[in-house]
C-alpha positions, -999 to +999 in steps of 0.1 A: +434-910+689+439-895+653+441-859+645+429-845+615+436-815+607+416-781+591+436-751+571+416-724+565+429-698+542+413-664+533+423-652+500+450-626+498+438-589+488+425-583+458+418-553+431+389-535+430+403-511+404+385-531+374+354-519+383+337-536+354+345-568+363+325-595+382+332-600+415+344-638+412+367-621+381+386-598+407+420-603+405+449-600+434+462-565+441+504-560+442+503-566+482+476-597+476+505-609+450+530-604+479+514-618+504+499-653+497+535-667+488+543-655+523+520-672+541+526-704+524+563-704+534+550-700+570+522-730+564+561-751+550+579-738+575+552-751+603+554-782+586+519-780+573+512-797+542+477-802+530+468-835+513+437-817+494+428-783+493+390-771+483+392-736+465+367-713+455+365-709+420+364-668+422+400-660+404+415-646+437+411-673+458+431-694+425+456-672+423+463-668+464+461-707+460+487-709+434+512-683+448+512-696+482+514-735+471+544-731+443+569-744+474+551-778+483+562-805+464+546-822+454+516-799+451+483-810+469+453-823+452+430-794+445+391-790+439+379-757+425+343-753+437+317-726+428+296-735+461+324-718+481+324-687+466+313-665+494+302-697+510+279-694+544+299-714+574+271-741+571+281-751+538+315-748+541+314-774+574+292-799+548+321-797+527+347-803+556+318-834+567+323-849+533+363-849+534+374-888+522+387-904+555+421-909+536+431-871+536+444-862+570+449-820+560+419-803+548+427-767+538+398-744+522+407-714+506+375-690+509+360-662+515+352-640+548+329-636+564+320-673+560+356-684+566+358-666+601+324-675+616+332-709+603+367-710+626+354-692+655+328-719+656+348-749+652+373-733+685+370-755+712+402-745+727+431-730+723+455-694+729+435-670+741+452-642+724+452-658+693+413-663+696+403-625+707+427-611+678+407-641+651+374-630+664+380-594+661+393-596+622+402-627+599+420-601+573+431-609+539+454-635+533+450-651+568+456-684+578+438-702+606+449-741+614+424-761+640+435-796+647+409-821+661+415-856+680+390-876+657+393-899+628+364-888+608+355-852+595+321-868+598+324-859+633+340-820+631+316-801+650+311-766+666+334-764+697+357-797+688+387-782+676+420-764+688+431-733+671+467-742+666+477-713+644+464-679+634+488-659+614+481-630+594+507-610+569+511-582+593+520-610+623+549-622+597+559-585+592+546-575+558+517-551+560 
């Protein structure tokens, strides 16, 4: 059986000392900045490579995008999209049902707290642990990865996947 699998990645912390600003115009904050390269050395170093990425088009989920994918070579195909932008799980699983069958790593870089209803959903199994601490806070900069033993994201569903990963700054040591 194939195994696709889903990335999802919260954008690092961001700024709210702009106060002017829209809220999609928010940019990262120094530990946001400091973060999302960190957690995309530990998405390399766990060998995880996405072959496209769907990004909200808000400029922090851009710039957590870009700091964390400036190791992967070469850099995976990327679609900014404004429907994600504080996207409700149901829309952001329509996306994930709509992946091409060629790309084999999905990763969406979103918003919360869309990004950890969707995950908790999609958990069909996997470490315990790892599970209670997702479902008790998805924080900035997080990174969930679910695999699941289908060939089409067609079929991704509530309850098919297995949380492989959750790792959060703080787990890699930076707070």
């Amino acid at each position: 059986m194939a195994m696709l699998t889903l990335t999802l990645f919260r954008h690092a912390k961001s700024s709210w000392e702009l106060t002017a600003l829209d809220d999609r115009e928010r940019p990262l904050n120094a530990r946001g900045i400091a973060a999302a390269p960190l957690m995309g050395a530990f998405l390399r170093k766990q060998g995880l490579r996405p072959d496209l990425v769907l990004c909200s088009s808000a400029v922090r989920t851009r710039q957590t995008l870009d700091l964390a994918s400036g190791g992967w070579d070469p850099r995976p195909r990327t679609k900014f999209d404004s429907a994600l932008y504080l996207a409700e799980p149901f829309n952001m699983l329509e996306c994930v049902r709509k992946t091409p069958a060629a790309v084999k790593h999905l990763m969406i870089v979103g918003h919360n707290p869309g990004l950890q209803i969707l995950a908790l959903e999609l958990i069909g199994e996997g470490d315990a642990d790892m599970i209670a601490a997702l479902s008790q806070k998805l924080p900035t900069a997080g990174v969930v990865v679910l695999t699941f033993e289908t060939k089409s994201w067609k079929d991704i569903a509530p309850r098919k996947g297995r949380l492989v990963h959750f790792a959060t700054p703080k787990m890699l040591a930076v707070a």
